[in-house]
C-alpha positions as semicolon CSV with decimal commas, in nm:
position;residue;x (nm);y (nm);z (nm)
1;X;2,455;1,779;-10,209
2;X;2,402;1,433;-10,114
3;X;2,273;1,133;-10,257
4;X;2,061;0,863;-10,160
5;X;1,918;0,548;-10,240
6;X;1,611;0,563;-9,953
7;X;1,355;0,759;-10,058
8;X;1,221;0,785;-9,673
9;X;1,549;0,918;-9,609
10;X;1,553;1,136;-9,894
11;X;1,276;1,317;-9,730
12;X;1,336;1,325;-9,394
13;X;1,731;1,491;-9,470
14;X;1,554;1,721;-9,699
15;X;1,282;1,788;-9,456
16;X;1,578;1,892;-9,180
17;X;1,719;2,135;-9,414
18;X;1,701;2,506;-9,283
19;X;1,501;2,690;-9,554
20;X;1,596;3,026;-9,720
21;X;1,401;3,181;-9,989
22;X;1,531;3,471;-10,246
23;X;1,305;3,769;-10,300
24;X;1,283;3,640;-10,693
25;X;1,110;3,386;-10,879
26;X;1,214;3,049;-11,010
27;X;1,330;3,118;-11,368
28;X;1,168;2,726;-11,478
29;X;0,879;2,757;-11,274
30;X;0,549;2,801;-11,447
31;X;0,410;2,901;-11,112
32;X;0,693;3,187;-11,072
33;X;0,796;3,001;-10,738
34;X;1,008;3,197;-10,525
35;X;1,369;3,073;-10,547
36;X;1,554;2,900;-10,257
37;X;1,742;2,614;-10,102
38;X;1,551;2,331;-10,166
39;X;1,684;2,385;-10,581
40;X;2,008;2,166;-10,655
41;X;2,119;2,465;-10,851
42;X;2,124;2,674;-10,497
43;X;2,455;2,696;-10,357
44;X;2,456;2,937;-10,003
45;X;2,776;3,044;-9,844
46;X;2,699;3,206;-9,532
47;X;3,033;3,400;-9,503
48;X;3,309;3,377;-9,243
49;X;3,509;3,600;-9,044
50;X;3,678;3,789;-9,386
51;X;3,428;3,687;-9,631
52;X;3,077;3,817;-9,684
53;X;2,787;3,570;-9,716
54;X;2,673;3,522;-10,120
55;X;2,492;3,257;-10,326
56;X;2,569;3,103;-10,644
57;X;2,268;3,064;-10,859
58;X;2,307;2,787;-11,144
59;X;1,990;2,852;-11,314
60;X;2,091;3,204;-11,441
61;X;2,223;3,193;-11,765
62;X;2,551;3,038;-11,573
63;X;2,692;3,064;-11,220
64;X;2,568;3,409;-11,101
65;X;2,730;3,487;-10,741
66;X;2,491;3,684;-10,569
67;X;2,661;3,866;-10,251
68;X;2,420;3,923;-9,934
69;X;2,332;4,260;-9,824
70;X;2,130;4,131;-9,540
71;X;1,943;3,823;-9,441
72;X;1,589;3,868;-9,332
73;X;1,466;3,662;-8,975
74;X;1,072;3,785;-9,019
């Protein structure tokens, strides 16, 4: 996570960010908005070489690791 004092630059960093979306909904959105990246409670490891890919979800009652089965390109 970074932080910055620009606003335009803000943006623009966040705007650069690859995207990844969880087949759930947002637990504090009214509008059920799909869970993803852009959250600050969104943590993605992608894995290495002896470690399989996961995500830590903040927003679920605590830190919930989530370990990834497969990660969808369509």
């Amino acid at each position: 996570m970074k932080i910055f004092k620009n606003y335009d630059a803000a943006v623009k960093s966040a705007n650069s960010k690859e995207a990844f979306f969880l087949n759930g909904g947002c637990p504090h959105s009214s509008e059920k908005v799909l869970c993803g990246s852009w959250c600050a409670l969104f943590y993605f490891d992608k894995g290495g070489e002896n470690t399989s890919p996961y995500v830590i979800l903040g927003c679920k009652a605590g830190e919930k690791y989530l370990y990834i089965e497969e990660i969808v390109e369509e």
